[in-house]
C-alpha positions as CSV (number, residue, x, y, z in Angstrom):
1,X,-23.5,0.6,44.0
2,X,-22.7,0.6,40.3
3,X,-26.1,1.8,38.4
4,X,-27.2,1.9,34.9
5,X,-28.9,4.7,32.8
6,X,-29.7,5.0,29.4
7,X,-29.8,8.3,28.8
8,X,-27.2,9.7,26.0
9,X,-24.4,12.5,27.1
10,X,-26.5,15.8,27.4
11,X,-23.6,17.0,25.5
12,X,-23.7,15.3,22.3
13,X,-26.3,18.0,21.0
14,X,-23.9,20.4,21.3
15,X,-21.5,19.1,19.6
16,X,-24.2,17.9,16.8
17,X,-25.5,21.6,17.0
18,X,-21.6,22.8,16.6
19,X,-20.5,20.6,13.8
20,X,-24.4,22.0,11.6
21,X,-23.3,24.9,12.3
22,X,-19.8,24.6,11.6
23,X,-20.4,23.6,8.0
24,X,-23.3,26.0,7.0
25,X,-20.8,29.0,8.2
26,X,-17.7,27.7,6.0
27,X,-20.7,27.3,3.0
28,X,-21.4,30.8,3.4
29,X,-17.8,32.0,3.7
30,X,-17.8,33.7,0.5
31,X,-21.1,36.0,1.2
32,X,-19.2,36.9,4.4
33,X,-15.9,38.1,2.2
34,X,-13.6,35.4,4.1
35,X,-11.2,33.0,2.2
36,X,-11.6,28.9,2.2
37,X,-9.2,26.3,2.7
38,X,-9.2,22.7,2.7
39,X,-7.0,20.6,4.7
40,X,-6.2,17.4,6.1
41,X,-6.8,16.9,9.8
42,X,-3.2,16.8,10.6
43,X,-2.0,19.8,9.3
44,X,-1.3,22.6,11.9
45,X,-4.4,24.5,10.9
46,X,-4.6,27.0,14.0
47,X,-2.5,28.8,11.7
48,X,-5.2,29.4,9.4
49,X,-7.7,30.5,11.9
50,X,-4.9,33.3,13.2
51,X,-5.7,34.7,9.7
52,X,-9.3,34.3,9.6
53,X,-9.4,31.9,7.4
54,X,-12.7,29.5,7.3
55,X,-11.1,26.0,7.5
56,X,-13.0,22.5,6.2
57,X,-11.3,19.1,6.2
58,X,-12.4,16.3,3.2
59,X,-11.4,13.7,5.3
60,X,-13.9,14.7,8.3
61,X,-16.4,15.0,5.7
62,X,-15.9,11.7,3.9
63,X,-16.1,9.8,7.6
64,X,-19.6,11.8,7.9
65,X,-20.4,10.5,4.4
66,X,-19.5,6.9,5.6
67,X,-21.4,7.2,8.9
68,X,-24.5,8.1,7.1
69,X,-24.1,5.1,4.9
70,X,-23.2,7.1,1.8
71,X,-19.8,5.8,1.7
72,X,-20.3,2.9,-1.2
73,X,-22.6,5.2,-3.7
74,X,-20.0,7.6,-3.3
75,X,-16.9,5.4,-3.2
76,X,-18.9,3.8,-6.8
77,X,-19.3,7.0,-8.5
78,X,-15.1,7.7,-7.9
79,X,-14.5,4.0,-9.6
80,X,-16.6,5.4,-12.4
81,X,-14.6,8.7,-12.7
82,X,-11.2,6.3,-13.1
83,X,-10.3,5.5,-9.3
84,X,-9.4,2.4,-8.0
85,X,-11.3,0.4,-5.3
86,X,-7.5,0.1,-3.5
87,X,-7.8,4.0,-3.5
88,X,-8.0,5.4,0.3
89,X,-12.2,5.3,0.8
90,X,-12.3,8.7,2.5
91,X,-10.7,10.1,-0.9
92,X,-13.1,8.0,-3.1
93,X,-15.9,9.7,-1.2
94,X,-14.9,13.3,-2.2
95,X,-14.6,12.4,-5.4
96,X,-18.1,10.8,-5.5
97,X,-19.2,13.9,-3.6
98,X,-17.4,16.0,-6.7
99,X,-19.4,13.9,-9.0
100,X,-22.8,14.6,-8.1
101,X,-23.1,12.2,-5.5
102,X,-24.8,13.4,-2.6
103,X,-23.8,15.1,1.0
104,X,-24.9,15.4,4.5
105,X,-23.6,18.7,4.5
106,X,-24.3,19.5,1.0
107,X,-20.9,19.4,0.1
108,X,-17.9,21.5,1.0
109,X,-17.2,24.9,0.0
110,X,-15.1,25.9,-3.3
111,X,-11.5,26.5,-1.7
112,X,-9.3,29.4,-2.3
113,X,-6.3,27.2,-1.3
114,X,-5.9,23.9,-0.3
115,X,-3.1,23.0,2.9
116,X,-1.7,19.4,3.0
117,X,0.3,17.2,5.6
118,X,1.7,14.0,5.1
119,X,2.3,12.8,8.1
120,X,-0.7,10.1,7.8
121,X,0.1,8.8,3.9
122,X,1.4,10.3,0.9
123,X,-2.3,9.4,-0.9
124,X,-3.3,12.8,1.1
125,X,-0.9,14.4,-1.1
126,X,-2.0,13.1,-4.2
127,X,-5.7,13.8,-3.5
128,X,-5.1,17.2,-2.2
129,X,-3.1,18.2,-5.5
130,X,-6.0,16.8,-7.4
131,X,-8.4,19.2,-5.7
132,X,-6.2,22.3,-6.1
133,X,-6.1,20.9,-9.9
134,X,-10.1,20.8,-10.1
135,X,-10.4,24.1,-8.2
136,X,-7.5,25.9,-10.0
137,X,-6.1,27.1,-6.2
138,X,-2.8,27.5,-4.7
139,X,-1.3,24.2,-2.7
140,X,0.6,24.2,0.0
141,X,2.2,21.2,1.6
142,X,4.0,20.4,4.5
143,X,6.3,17.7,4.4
144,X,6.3,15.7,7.9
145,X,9.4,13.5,8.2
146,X,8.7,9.9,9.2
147,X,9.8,9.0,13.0
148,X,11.3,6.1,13.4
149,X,12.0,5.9,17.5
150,X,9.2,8.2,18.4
151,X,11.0,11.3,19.3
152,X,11.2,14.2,16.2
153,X,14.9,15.4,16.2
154,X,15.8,18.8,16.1
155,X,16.8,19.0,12.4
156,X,13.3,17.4,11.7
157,X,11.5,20.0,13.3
158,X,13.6,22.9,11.9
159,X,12.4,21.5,8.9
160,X,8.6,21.6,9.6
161,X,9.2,24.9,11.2
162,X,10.8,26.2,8.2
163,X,7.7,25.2,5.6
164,X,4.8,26.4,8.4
165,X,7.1,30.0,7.6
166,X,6.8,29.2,4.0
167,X,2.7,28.8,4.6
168,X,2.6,31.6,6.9
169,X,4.2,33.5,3.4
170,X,1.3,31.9,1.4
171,X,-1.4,33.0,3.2
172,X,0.0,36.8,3.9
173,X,-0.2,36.6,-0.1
174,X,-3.7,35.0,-0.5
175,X,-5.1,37.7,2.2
176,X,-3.6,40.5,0.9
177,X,-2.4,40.8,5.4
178,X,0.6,41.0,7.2
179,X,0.1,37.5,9.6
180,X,-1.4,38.0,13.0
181,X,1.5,36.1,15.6
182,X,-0.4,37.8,18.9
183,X,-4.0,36.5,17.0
184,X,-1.9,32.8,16.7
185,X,-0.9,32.7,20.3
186,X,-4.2,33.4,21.5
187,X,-5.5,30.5,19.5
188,X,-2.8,28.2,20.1
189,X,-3.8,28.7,24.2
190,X,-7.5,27.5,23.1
191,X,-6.3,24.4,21.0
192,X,-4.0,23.8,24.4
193,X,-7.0,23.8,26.4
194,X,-9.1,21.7,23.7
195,X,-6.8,18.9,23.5
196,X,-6.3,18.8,27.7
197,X,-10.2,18.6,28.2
198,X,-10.3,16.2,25.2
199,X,-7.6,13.8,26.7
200,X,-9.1,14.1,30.1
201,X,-12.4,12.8,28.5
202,X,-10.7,10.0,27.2
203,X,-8.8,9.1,30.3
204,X,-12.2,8.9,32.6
205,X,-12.9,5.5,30.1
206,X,-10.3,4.0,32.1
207,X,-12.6,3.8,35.5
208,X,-13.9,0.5,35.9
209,X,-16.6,-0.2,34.9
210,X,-16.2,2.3,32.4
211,X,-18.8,5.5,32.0
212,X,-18.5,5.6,28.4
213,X,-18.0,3.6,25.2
214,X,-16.3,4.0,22.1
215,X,-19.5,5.7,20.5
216,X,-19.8,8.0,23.3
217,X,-16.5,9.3,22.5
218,X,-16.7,9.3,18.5
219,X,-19.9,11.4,17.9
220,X,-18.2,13.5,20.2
221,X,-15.1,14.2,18.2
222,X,-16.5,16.2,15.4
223,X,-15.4,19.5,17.2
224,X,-11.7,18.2,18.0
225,X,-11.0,17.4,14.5
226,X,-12.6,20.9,12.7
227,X,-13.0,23.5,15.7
228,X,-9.9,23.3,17.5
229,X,-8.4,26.0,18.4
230,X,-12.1,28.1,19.0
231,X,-13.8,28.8,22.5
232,X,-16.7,26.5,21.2
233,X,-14.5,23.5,21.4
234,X,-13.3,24.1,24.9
235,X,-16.7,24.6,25.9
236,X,-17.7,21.4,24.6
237,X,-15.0,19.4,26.1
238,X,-15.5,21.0,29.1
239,X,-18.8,20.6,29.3
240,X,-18.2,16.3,27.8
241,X,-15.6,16.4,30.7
242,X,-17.9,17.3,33.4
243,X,-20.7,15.0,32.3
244,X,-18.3,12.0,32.2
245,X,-17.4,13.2,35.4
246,X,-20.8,12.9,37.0
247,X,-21.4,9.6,35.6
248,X,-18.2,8.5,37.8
249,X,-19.7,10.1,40.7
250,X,-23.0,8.3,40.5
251,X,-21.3,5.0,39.5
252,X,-22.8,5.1,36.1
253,X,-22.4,2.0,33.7
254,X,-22.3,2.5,30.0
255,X,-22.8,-0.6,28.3
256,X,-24.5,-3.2,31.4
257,X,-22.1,-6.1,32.4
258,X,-18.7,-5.3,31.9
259,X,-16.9,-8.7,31.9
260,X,-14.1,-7.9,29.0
261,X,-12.3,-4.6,28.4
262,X,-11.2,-3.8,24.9
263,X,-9.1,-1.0,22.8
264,X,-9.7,-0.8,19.3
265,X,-6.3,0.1,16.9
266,X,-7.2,2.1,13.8
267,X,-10.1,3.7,12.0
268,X,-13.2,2.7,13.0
269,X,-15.9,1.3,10.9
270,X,-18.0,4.6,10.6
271,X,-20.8,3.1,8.9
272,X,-21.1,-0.1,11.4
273,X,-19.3,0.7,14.5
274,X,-22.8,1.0,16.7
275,X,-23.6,-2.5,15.3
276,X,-20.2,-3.9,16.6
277,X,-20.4,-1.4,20.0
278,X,-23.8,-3.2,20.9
279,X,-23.2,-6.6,20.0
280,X,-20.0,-6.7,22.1
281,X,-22.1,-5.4,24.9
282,X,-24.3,-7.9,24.2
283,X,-21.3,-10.6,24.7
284,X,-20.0,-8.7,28.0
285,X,-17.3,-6.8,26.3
286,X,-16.5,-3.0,26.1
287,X,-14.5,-0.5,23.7
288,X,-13.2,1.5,26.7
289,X,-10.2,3.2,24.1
290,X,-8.6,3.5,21.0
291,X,-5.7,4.5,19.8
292,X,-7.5,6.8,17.1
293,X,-8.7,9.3,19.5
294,X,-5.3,10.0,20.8
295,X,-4.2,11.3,17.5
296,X,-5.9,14.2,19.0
297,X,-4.1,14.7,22.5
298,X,-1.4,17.4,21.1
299,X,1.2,18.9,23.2
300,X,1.3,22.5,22.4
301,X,3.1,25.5,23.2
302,X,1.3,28.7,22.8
303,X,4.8,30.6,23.8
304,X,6.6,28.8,21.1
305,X,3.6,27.9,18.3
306,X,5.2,26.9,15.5
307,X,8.2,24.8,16.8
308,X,5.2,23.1,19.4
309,X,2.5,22.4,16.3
310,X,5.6,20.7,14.0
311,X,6.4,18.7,17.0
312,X,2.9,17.8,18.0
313,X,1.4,17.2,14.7
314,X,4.7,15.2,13.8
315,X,3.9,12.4,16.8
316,X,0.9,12.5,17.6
317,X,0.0,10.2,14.9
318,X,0.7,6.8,14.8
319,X,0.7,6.1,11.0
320,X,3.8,8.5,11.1
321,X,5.9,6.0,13.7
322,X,7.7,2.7,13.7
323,X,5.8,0.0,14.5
324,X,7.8,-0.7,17.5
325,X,6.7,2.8,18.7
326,X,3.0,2.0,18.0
327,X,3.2,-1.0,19.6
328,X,5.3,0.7,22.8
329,X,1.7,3.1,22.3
330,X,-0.6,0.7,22.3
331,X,0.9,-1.1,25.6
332,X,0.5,2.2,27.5
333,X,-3.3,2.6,26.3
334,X,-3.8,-1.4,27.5
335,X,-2.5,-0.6,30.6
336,X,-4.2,2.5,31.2
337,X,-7.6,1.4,30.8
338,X,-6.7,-2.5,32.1
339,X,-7.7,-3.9,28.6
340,X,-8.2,-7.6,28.3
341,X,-7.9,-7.1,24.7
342,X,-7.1,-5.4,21.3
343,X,-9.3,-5.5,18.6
344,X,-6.9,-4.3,14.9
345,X,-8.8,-3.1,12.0
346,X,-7.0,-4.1,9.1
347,X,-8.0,-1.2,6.5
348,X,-8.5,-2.5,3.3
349,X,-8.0,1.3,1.6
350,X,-6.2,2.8,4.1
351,X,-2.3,0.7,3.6
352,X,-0.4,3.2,5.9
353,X,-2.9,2.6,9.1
354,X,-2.6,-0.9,8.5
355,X,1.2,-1.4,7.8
356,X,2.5,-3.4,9.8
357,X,-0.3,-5.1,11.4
358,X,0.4,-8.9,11.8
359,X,3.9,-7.8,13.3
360,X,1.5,-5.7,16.0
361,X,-0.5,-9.0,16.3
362,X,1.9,-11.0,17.0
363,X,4.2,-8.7,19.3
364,X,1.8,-7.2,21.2
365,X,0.1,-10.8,22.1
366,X,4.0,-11.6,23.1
367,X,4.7,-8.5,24.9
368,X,1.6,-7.7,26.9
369,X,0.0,-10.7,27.4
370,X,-3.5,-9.9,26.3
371,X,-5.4,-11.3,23.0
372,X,-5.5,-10.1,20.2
373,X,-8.3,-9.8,17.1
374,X,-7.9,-9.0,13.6
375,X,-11.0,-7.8,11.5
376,X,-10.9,-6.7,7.9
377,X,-12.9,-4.2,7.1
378,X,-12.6,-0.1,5.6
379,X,-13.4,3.0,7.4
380,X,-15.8,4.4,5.0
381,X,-16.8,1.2,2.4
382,X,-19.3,-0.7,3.6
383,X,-18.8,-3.1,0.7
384,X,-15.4,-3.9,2.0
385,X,-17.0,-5.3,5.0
386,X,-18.5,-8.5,5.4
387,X,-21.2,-8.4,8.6
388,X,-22.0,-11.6,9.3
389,X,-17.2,-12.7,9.7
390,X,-17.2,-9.6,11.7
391,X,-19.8,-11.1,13.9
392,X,-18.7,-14.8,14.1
393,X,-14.9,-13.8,14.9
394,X,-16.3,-11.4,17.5
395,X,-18.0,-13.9,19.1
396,X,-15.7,-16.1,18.5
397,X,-12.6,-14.0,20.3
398,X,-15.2,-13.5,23.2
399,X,-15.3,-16.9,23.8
400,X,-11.6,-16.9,23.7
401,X,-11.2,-14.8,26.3
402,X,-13.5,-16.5,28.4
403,X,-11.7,-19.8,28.1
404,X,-8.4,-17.5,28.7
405,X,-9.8,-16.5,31.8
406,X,-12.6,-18.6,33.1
407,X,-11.1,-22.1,31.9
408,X,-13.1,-24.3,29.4
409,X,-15.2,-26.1,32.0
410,X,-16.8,-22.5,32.7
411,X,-17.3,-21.8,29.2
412,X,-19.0,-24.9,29.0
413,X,-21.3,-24.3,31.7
414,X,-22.6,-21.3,30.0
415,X,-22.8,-22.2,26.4
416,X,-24.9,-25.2,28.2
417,X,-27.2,-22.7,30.1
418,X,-28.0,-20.4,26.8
């Protein structure tokens, strides 16, 4: 017998103690003697950590800045400093947070070098060279070469190996240390286990009905994104793995009548996505994936770290691929979790997620049979977003699938007993 409880995951204080306590420890980096850096959330940064390095990542910090509904004020103040409104919303927000605005966090720490990947979009480049202008601090970038079919070659990932060497260089100069390769593997077998617990976590939503929703999993990810590669974020996982677990055991429901299954492509809405969460509950419909969340699940090595992290963090993001090879992606998630639908934000400031995107609409409708909704929106904007079209074509595509499944005379049955 399927049963229904509202209690939240027992886990998500942890990782809301983990991610305080995570930022107030790189703030105080400085009294402690250790170094800074910034980087973007793809960049192999378990190399850092092997050189006790305190690591903080803009881009996590602007989506906390959106989810606490900072994002316009701070996206206003950037447009004031000279940015424009087209410009990626998570970089507006550190530039708003530069600019007095204010911080959940109470900002980020001043960085004593800044580390850059572009295998999301060449804006991160430009913004990260913008901070290691304001900060006057060394930059160093890694240059991830696009994939077209999916699979990195072996020249590409020569290539990746060859500038992580060049970093490893630049940080044996900024320490003043000969680089720590036995300290590297050791982390590399905690990121290993990280990511496993991580995808296992994400792989329990396909049970039907599902245990989780989106939100479950996304004020969970905090330590994925900035601890990885530490025993506190296999504990965490672990301990989100177990209590997804149980909820299987005891045939826990997450989100009441599950009549539609849905997976969500792109970033999510952090300032509105419980709004849009509950009101597809409300219609019978879950988020059970997303193809965000497995930008995380990383294939690596710890016997072979730097050839395993250029490969991993080469392809595991889908802004880095074809879109024949996101939509070959996205056909595996729909099957693994039995989707009835996909639900594509279209990213108003965020061009390279949403490249592409009436080709996936189209195709994957084509290819895997299932429909398809299209919402415009930004990940950290909230003025971007208009509330009450999200909600009508919601509805709207619920009562699509309905008809798709149930035939119009049921659908007219029901809108006749509401």
């Amino acid at each position: 017998m399927k049963m229904k409880a509202s209690q939240k995951l027992e886990t998500t204080a942890l990782t809301q103690s983990a991610m305080k306590a995570y930022y107030e420890t790189a703030r105080n980096a400085r009294s402690r003697g250790r170094k800074v850096a910034w980087s973007t959330v793809m960049m192999p940064t378990e190399i850092l950590l092997a050189a006790d390095i305190d690591v903080v990542f803009p881009e996590n910090h602007s989506a906390t800045c959106g989810a606490k509904g900072l994002g316009a004020e701070l996206c206003e103040l950037a447009e004031d400093a000279g940015l424009s409104q087209e410009t990626c919303s998570y970089a507006r927000c550190d530039l708003g947070v530069r600019h007095g605005g204010m911080s959940p966090w109470g900002g980020l720490p001043i960085p004593d070098i800044v580390f850059c990947a572009t295998s999301s979009c060449t804006t991160v480049m430009k913004w990260f060279e913008d901070i290691a202008r304001h900060y006057g601090c060394e930059l160093a970038i890694v240059d991830m070469p696009y994939n077209f079919s999916g699979e990195i070659t072996a020249h590409s990932e020569q290539y990746i190996v060859s500038q992580l060497e060049e970093c490893i260089g630049q940080i044996e100069t900024l320490t003043g240390k000969t680089f720590n390769y036995e300290r590297l593997t050791q982390i590399m077998e905690l990121s290993h286990t990280a990511h496993d617990y991580w995808r296992k976590c994400l792989e329990l939503g396909a049970v039907k009905p599902s245990p989780i929703t989106m939100t479950d999993i996304l004020v969970n990810m905090g330590p994925i994104v900035c601890l990885r590669g530490t025993q506190e974020a296999v504990n965490i996982y672990e301990s989100l793995h177990e209590e997804i677990a149980q909820r299987v055991r005891i045939g826990y429901v997450a989100a009441g009548t599950e009549r539609f299954r849905l997976v969500w492509d792109g970033i999510p809405f952090w300032f509105a996505l419980g709004s849009v969460v509950r009101r597809l509950s409300e219609l019978g419909a879950v988020l059970v994936g997303a193809t965000y969340f497995y930008h995380w699940v990383r294939e690596v090595d710890p016997a072979d770290p730097l050839r395993s992290m250029g490969r991993a963090y080469c392809t595991a993001i889908t802004m880095n691929q074809s879109v024949a090879h996101k939509i070959e992606k996205i056909g595996m998630l729909l099957k693994l979790y039995q989707a009835d639908g996909l639900i594509i934000h279209s990213n108003r400031s965020c061009k390279s997620d949403s490249l592409g995107a009436l080709d996936l609409h189209r195709d994957v409708e084509k290819q895997f049979g299932v429909s398809v909704l299209m919402l415009d929106g930004d990940h950290t904007d909230s003025r971007a977003v208009s509330d009450a079209a999200v909600q009508t074509r919601m509805e709207a595509f619920i009562e699509g699938l309905e008809q798709k499944r149930f035939g119009r005379l049921r659908l007219v049955d029901k809108l006749s007993v509401q």
